[in-house]
C-alpha positions in Angstrom: 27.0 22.0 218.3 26.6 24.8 220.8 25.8 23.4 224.6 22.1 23.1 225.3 21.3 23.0 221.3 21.2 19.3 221.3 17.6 17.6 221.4 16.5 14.5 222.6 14.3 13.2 220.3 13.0 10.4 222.1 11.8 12.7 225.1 9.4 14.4 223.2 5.9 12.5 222.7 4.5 12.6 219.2 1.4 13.6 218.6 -0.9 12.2 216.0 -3.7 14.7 214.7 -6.3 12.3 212.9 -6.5 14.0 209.1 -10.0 15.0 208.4 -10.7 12.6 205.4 -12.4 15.0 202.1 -15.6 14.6 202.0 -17.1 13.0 198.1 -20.8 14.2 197.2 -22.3 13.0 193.8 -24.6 15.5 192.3 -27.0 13.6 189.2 -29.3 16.7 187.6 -31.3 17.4 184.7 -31.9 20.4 183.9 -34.2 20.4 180.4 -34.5 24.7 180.5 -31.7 25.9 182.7 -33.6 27.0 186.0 -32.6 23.6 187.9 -28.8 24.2 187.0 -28.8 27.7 188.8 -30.2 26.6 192.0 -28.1 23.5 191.7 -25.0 26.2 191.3 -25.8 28.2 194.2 -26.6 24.6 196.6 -23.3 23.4 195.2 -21.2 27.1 195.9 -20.3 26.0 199.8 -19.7 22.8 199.2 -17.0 24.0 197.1 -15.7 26.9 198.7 -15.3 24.4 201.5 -13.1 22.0 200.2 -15.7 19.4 199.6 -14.8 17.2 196.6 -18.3 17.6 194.2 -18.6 15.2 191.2 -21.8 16.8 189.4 -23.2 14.5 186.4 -25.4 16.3 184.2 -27.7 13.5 182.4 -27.9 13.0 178.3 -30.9 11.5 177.1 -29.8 9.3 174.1 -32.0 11.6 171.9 -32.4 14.9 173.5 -35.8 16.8 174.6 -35.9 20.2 173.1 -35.9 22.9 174.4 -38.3 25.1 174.1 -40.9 22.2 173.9 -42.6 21.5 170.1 -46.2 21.6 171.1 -46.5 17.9 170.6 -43.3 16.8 171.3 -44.3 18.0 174.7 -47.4 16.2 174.6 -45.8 12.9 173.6 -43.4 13.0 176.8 -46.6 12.3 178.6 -47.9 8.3 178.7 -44.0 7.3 179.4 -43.2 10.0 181.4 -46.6 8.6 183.9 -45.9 5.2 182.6 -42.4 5.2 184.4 -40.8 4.2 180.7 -38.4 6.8 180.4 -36.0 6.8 177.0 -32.5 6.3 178.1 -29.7 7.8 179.1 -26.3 8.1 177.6 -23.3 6.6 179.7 -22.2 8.0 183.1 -18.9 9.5 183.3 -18.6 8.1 187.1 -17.7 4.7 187.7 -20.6 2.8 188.7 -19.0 1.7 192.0 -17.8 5.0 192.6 -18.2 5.4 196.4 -19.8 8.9 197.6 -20.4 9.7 200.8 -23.5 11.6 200.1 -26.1 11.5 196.7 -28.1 15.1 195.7 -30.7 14.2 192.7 -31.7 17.4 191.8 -34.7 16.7 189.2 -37.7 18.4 187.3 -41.2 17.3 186.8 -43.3 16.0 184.1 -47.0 15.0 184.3 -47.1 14.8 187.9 -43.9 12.4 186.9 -40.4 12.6 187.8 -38.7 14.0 184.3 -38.1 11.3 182.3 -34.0 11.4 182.6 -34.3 11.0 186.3 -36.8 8.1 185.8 -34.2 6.6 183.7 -31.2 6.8 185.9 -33.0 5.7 188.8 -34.1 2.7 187.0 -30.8 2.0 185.7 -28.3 -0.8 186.9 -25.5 1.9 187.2 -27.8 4.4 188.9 -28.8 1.5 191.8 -24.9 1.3 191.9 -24.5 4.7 192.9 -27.4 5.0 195.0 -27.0 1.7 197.3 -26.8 2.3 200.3 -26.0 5.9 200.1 -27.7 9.1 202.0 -29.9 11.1 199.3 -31.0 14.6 199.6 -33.8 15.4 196.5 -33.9 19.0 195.3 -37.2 19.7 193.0 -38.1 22.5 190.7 -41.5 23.0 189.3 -44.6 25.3 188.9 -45.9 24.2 191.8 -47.1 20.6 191.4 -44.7 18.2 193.1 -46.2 16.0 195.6 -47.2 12.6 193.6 -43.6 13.3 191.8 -41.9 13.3 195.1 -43.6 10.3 196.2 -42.7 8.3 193.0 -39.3 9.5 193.7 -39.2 8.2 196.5 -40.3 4.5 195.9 -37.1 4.5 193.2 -34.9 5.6 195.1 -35.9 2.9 197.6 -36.0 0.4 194.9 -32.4 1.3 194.3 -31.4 0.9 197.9 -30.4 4.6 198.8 -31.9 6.8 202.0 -33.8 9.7 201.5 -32.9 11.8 204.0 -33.6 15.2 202.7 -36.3 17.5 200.0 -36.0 20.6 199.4 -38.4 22.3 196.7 -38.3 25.1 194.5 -41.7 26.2 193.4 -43.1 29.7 191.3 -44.4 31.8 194.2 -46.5 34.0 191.3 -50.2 33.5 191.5 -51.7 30.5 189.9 -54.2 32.3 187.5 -50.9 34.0 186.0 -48.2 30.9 186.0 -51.1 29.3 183.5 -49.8 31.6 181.2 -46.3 32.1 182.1 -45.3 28.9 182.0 -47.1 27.7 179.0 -45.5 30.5 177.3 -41.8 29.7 178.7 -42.0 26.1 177.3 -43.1 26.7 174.2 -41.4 29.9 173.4 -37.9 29.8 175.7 -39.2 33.3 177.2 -39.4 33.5 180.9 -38.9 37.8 181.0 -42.5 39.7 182.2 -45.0 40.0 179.6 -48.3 42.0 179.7 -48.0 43.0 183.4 -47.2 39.0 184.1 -44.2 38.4 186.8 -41.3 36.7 184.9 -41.8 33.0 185.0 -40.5 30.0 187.6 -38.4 30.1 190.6 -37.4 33.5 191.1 -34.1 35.5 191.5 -34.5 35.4 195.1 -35.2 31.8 195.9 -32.2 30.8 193.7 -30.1 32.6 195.7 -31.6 31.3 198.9 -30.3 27.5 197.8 -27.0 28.5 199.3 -28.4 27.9 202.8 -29.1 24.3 202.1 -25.3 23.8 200.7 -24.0 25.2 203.7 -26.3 23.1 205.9 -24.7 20.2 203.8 -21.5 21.5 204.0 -21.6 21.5 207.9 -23.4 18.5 208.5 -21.0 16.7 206.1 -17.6 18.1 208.3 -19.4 16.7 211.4 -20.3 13.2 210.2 -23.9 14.1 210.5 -24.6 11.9 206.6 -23.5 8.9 208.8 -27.1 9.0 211.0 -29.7 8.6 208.8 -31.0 12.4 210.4 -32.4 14.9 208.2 -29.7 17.4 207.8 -32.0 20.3 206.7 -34.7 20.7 208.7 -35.6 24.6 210.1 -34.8 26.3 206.8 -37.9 26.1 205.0 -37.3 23.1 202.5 -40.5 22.5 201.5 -43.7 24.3 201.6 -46.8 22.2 200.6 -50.1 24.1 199.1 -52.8 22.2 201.4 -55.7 22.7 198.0 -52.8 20.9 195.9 -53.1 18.0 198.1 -56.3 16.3 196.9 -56.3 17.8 193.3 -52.5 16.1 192.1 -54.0 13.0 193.7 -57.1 13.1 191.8 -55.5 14.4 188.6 -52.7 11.7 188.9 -54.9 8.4 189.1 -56.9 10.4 185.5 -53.2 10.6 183.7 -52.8 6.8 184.8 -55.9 6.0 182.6 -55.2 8.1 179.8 -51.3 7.3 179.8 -52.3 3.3 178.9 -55.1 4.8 176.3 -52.4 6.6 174.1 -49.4 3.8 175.1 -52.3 1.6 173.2 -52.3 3.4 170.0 -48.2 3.2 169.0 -44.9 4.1 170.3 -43.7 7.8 171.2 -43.2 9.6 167.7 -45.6 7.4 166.1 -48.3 9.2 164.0 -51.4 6.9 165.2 -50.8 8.4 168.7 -51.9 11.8 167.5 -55.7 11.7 168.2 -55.6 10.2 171.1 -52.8 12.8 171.9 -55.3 15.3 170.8 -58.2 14.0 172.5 -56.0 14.3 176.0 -55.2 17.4 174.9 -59.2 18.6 175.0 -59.5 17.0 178.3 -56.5 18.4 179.9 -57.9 21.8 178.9 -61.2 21.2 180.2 -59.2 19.7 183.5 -57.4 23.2 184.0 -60.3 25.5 183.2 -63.7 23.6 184.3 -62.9 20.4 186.9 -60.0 22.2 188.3 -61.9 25.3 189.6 -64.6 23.3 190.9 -63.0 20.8 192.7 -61.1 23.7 194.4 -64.7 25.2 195.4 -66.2 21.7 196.6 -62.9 21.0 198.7 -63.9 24.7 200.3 -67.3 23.6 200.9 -66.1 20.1 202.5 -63.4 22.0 204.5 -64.5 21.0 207.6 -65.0 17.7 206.8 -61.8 17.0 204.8 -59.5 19.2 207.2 -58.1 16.3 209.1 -57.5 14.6 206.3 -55.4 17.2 204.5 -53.8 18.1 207.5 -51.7 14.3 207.4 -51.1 14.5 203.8 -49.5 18.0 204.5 -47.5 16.7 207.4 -46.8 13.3 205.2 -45.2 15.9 202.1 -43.5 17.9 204.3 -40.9 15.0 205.6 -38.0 15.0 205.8 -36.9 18.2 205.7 -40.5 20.0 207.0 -41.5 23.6 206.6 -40.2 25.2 209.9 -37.5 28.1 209.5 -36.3 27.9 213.2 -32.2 28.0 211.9 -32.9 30.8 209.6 -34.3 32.7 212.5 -31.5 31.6 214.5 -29.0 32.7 211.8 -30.6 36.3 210.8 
């Protein structure tokens, strides 16, 4: 050895750099006509890109919903799907005592309902497993309708021990008077392309795209520990945005699809012939709902606007948590 080449190990300190430990996020979806399992691609896409390990557990009904919907298969989803008696799900492919350190549940919704697979797996011994204790972020997409869903949502994920922390939800942004007929038409027919001067149906192109800033949100939040607080982690990027004339109508239409879900759940079992007139019968009244009651309820809540404005005005605030409506980061970030 050449003089002054030798080293002195023991001189030098060592230094221990603390290994940032990968980060595990379950994702549990359902996606019944492929619109939830785009957005849930583009959330996902940073988490990825970043290193962060993603188990994503698509759920299996034992027997499948069709898609597109039969008309009166779709109509027979309805008493359990309000009834919170969901058919179940196939198996997990995670162990039950898997431990995540964060939970996305990115769901659809049925009759003002969570969709039925979601119900299930909340319910379910394996899916309070997963949840327990764990932070939960809820991504929704729907026509525009989510507010007594979210709440239900809520309660089981409660019931199942995990923390809300975050919503975010998707909705059709095309006027009302034309996603009666779009989305009718997509459920029933598969088709969601434009038709007779009618914007294509659900979320659009745009908004899809835009779930990438929630995932990178996620993404940072998750390399700073931020899942550990109990905090929020995507507020000022416009999670939610809550239709204040919604408020009031889902409420009133959800306590009528309480009475008429244990009518029909009176006359047989889901596929059962005998529930066909009464299935029909709901059928005339949710009809006459969309194109009589609706419309004037909407006029009456204009007329009582002063009076019911402070009301609204805590629902809205209630639905917006925990995520909220403000856009201050995307500012920031533009």
């Amino acid at each position: 050895m050449m003089p002054g080449w030798g080293v002195n190990m023991a001189r030098i300190p060592l230094i221990f750099l603390p290994l940032q430990r990968m980060k595990n996020v379950l994702v549990i979806s359902y996606s019944q006509s492929g619109q939830l399992d785009d957005i849930v691609a583009a959330l996902l896409c940073p988490l990825v890109e970043a290193g962060v390990n993603v188990h994503h557990e698509v759920l299996r009904p034992v027997t499948e919903f069709p898609f597109p919907w039969p008309f009166f298969a779709f109509l027979d989803a309805f008493p359990e799907s309000v009834r919170l008696e969901p058919r179940p799900n196939l198996p997990l492919s995670v162990a039950p005592d898997a431990k995540f350190d964060l939970v996305i549940l990115a769901w659809s919704v049925w009759y003002l309902s969570p969709a039925q697979p979601m119900t299930a797996f909340l319910q379910s011994a394996a899916g309070k497993r997963l949840l327990a204790g764990r932070p939960v972020v809820s991504v929704v997409a729907c026509r525009n309708m989510w507010l007594s869903a979210f709440d239900t949502l809520k309660t089981l994920v409660a019931e199942a021990g995990g923390r809300l922390i975050d919503h975010v939800a998707f909705t059709d942004e095309a006027n009302a008077l034309a996603t009666f007929i779009t989305t009718p038409r997509w459920m029933f027919t598969g088709r969601r392309d434009r038709w007779c001067g009618l914007p294509p149906a659900g979320v659009s192109a745009l908004q899809t795209a835009g779930a990438a800033r929630f995932g990178a949100a996620l993404e940072a939040a998750l390399a700073r520990d931020g899942e550990k607080l109990g905090q929020p982690l995507l507020t000022g990027l416009r999670a939610v945005k809550v239709a204040p004339h919604l408020v009031l109508s889902e409420r009133a239409g959800r306590r009528a699809f309480q009475v008429w879900s244990g009518l029909i759940l009176r006359c047989g079992r889901a596929g059962q012939w005998r529930r066909i007139p009464a299935l029909t019968l709901f059928l005339v009244y949710l009809v006459l709902l969309i194109v009589s009651v609706a419309p004037l309820n909407l006029a009456l809540q204009r007329l009582a606007a002063p009076l019911l404005a402070r009301r609204i005005a805590t629902l809205v605030r209630h639905y917006e948590q925990p995520s909220g409506a403000g856009d201050a980061r995307m500012a920031a970030d533009a």
